[in-house]
N, CA, C and O atoms as a GROMACS GRO file, in nm:
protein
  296
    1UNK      N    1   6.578  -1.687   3.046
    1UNK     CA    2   6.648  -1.772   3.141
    1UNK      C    3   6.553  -1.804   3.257
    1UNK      O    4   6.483  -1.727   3.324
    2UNK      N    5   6.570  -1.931   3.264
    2UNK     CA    6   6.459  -1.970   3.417
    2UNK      C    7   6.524  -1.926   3.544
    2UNK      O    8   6.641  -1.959   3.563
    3UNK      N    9   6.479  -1.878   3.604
    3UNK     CA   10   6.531  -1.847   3.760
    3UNK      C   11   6.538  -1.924   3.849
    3UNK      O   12   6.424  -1.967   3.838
    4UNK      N   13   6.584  -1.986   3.942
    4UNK     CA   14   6.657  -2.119   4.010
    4UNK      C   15   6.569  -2.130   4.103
    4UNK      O   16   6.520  -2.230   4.155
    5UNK      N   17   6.548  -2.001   4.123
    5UNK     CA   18   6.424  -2.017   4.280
    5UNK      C   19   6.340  -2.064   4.268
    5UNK      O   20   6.282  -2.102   4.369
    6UNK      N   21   6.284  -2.090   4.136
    6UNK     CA   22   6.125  -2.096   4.082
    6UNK      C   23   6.128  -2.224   4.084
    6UNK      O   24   6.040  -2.288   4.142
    7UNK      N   25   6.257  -2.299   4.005
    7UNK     CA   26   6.283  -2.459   3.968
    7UNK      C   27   6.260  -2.562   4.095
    7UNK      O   28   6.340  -2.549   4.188
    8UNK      N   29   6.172  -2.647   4.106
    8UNK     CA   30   6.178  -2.743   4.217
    8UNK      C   31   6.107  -2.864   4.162
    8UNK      O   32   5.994  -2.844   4.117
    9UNK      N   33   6.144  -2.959   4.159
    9UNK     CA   34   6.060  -3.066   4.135
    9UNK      C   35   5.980  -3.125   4.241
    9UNK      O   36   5.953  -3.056   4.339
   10UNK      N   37   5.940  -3.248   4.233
   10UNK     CA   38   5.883  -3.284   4.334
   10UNK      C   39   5.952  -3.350   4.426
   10UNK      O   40   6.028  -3.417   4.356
   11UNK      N   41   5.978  -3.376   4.543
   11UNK     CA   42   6.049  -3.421   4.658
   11UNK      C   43   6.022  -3.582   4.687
   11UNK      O   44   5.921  -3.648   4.659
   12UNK      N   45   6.099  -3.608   4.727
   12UNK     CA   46   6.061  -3.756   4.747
   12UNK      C   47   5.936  -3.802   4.821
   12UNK      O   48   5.849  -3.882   4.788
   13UNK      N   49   5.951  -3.741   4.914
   13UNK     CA   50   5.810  -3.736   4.983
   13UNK      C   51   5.702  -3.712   4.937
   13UNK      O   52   5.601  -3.774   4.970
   14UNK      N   53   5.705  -3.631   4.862
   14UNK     CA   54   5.534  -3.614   4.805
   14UNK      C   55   5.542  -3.700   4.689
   14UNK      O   56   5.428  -3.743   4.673
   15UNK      N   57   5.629  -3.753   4.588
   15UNK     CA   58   5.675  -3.863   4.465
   15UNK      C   59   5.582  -3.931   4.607
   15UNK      O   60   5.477  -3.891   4.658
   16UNK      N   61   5.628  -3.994   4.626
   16UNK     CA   62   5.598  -4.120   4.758
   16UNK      C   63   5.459  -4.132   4.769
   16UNK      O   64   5.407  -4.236   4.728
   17UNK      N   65   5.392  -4.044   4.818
   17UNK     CA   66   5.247  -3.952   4.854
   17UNK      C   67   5.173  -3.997   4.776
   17UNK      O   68   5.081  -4.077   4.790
   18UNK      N   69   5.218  -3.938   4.674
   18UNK     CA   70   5.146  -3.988   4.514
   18UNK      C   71   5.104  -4.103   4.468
   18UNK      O   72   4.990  -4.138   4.440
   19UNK      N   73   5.239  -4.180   4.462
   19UNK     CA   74   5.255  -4.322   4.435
   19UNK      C   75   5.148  -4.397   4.573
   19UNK      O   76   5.094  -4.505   4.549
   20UNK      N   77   5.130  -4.345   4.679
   20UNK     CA   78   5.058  -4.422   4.778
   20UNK      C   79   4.909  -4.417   4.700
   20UNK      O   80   4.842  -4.509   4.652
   21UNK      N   81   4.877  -4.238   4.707
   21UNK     CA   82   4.768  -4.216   4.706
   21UNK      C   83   4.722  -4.280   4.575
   21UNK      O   84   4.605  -4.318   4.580
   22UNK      N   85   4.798  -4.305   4.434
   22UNK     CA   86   4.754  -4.388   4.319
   22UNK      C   87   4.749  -4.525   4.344
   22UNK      O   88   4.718  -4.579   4.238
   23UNK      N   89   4.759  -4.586   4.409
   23UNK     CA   90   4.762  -4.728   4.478
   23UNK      C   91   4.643  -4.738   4.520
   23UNK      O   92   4.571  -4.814   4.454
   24UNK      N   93   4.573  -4.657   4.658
   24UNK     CA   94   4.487  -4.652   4.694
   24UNK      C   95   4.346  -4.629   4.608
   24UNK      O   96   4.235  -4.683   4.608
   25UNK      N   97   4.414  -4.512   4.528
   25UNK     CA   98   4.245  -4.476   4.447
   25UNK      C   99   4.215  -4.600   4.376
   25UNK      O  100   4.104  -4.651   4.378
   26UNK      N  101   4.336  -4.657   4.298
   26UNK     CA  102   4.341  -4.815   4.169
   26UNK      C  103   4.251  -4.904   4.318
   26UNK      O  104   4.168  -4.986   4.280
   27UNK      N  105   4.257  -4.899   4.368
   27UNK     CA  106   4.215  -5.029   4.481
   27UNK      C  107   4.059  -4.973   4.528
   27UNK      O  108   3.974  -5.061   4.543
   28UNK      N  109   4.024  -4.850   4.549
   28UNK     CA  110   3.904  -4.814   4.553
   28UNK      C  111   3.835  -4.817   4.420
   28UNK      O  112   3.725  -4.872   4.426
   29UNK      N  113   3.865  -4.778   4.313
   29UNK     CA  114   3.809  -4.790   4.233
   29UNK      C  115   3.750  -4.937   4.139
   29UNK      O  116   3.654  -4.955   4.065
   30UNK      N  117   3.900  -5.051   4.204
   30UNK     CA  118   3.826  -5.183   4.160
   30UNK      C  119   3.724  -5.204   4.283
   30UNK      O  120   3.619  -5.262   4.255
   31UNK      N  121   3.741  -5.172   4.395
   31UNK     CA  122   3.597  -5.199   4.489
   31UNK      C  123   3.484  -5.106   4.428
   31UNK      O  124   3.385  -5.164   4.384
   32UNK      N  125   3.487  -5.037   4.424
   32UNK     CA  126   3.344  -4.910   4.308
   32UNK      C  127   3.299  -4.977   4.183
   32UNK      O  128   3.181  -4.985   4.147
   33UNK      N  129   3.411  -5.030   4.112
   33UNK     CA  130   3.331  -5.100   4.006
   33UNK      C  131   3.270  -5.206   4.013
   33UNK      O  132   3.203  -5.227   3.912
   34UNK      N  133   3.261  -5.316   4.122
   34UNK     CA  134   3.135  -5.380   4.147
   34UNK      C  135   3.075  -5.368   4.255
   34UNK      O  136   3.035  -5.474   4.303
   35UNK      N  137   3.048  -5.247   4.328
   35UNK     CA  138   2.961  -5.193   4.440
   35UNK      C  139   2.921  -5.063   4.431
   35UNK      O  140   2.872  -5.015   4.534
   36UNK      N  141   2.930  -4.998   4.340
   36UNK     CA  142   2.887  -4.852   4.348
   36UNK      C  143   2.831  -4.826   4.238
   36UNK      O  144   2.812  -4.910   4.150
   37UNK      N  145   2.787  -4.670   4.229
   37UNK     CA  146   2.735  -4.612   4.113
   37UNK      C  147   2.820  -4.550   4.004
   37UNK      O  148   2.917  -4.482   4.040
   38UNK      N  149   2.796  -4.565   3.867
   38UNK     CA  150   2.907  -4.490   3.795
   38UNK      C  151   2.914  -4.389   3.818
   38UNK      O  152   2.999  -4.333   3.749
   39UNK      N  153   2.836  -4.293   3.924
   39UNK     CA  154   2.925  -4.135   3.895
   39UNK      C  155   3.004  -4.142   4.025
   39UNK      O  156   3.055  -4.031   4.043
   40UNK      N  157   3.034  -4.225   4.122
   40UNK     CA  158   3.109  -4.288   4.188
   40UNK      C  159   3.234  -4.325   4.169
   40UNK      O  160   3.338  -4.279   4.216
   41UNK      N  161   3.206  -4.447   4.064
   41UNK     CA  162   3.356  -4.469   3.933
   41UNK      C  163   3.428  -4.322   3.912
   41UNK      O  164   3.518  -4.260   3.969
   42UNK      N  165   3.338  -4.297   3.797
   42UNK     CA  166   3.365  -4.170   3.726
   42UNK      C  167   3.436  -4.075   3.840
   42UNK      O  168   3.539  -4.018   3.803
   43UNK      N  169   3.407  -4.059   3.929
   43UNK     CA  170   3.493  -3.945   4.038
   43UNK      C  171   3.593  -3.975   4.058
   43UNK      O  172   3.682  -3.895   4.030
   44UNK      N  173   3.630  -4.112   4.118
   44UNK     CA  174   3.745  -4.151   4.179
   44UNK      C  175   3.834  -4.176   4.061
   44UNK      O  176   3.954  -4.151   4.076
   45UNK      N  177   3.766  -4.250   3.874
   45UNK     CA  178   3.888  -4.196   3.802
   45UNK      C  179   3.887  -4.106   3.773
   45UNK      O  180   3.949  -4.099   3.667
   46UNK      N  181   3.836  -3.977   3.813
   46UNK     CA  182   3.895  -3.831   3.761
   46UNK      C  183   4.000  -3.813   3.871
   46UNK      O  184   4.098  -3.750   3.833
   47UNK      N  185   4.003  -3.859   4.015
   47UNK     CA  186   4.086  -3.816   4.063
   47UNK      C  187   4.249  -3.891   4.026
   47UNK      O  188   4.359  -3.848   3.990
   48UNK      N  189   4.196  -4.013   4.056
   48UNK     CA  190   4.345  -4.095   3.962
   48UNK      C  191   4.379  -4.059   3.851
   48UNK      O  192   4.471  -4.138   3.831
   49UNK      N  193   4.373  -3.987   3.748
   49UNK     CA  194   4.393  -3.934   3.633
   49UNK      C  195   4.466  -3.835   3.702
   49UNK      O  196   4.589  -3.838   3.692
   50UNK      N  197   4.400  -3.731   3.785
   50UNK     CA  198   4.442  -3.586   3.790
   50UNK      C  199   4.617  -3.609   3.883
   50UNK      O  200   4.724  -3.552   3.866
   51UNK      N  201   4.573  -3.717   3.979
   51UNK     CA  202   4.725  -3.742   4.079
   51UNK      C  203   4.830  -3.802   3.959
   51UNK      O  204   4.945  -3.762   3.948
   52UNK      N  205   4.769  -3.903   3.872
   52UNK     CA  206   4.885  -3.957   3.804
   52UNK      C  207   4.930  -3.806   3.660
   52UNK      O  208   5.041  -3.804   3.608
   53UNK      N  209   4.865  -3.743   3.638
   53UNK     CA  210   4.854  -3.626   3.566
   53UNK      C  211   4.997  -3.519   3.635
   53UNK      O  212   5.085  -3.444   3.592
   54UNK      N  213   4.958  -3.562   3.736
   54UNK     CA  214   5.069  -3.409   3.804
   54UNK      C  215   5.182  -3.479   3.789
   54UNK      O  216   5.276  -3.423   3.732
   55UNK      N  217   5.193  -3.585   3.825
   55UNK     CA  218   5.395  -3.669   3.811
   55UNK      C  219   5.405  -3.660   3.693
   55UNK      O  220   5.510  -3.608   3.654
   56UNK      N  221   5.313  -3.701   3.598
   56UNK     CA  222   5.405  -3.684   3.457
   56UNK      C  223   5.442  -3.546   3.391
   56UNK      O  224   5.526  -3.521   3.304
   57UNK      N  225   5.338  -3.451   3.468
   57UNK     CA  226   5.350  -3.306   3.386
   57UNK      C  227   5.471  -3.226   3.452
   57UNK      O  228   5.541  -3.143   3.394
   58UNK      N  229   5.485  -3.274   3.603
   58UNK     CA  230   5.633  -3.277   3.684
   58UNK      C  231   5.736  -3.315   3.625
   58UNK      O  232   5.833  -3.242   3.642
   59UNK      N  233   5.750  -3.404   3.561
   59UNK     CA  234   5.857  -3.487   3.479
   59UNK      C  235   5.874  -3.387   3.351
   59UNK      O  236   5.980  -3.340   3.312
   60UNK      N  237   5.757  -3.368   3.299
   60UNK     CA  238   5.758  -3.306   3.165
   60UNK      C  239   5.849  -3.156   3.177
   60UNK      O  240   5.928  -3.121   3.090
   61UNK      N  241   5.818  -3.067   3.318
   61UNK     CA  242   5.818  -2.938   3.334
   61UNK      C  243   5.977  -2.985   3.358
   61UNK      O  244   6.036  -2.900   3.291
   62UNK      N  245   6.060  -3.054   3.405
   62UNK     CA  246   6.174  -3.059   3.473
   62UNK      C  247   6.266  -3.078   3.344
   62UNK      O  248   6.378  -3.026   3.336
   63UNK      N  249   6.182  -3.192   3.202
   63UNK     CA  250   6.257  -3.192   3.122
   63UNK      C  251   6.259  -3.059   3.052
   63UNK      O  252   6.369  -3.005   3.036
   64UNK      N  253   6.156  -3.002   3.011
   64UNK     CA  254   6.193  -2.855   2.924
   64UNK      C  255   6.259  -2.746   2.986
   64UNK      O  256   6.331  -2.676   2.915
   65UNK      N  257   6.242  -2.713   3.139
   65UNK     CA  258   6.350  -2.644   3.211
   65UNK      C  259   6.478  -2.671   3.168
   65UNK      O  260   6.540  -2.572   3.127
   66UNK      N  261   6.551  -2.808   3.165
   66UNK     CA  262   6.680  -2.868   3.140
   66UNK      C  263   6.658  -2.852   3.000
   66UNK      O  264   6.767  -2.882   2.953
   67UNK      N  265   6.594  -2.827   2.918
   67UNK     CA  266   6.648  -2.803   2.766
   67UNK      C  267   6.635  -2.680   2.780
   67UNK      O  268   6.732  -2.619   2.735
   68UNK      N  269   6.550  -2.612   2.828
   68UNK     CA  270   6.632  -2.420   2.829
   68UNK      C  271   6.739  -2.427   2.896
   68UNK      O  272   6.832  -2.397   2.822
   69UNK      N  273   6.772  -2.450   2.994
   69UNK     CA  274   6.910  -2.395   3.065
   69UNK      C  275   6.998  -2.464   2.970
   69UNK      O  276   7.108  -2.410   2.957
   70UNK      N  277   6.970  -2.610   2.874
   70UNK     CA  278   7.105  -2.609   2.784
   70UNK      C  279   7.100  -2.540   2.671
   70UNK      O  280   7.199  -2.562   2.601
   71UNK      N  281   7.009  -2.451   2.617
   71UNK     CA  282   7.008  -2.408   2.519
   71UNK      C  283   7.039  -2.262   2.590
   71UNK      O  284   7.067  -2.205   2.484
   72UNK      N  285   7.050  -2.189   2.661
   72UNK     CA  286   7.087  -2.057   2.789
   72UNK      C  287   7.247  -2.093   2.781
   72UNK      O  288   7.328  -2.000   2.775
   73UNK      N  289   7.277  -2.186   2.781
   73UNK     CA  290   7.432  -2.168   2.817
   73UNK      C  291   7.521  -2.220   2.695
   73UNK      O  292   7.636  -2.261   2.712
   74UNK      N  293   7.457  -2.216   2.569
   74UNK     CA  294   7.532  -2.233   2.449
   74UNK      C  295   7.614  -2.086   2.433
   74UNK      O  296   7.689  -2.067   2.338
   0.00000   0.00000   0.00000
């Protein structure tokens, strides 16, 4: 059984955060790809990967929580 305390998703505010900060990197990174160096590129999409990485694995963790607690209370 998951313990309730542990369960939190992400808050609107930081959802928000995210969504800014993936806006921003997509917009630096089309300025990097015709003014910079590729390991330049290459950084800024590892970081857009890693921010858009955490909302979906957020999403992911919130759905399998909710299929244990319905499979916990059969």
């Amino acid at each position: 059984m998951i313990d309730k305390q542990y369960v939190m998703t992400l808050s609107q505010q930081v959802t928000e955060s995210l969504d800014d900060a993936t806006g921003h990197l997509r917009n630096a990174l089309a300025f990097a790809a015709r003014h910079e160096r590729p390991v330049t590129i290459n950084a800024i999409s590892k970081l857009l990967n890693d921010v858009e990485s955490l909302q979906q694995f957020d999403s992911l963790m919130d759905t399998i929580e909710q299929h244990v607690e319905d499979i916990n209370t059969l």
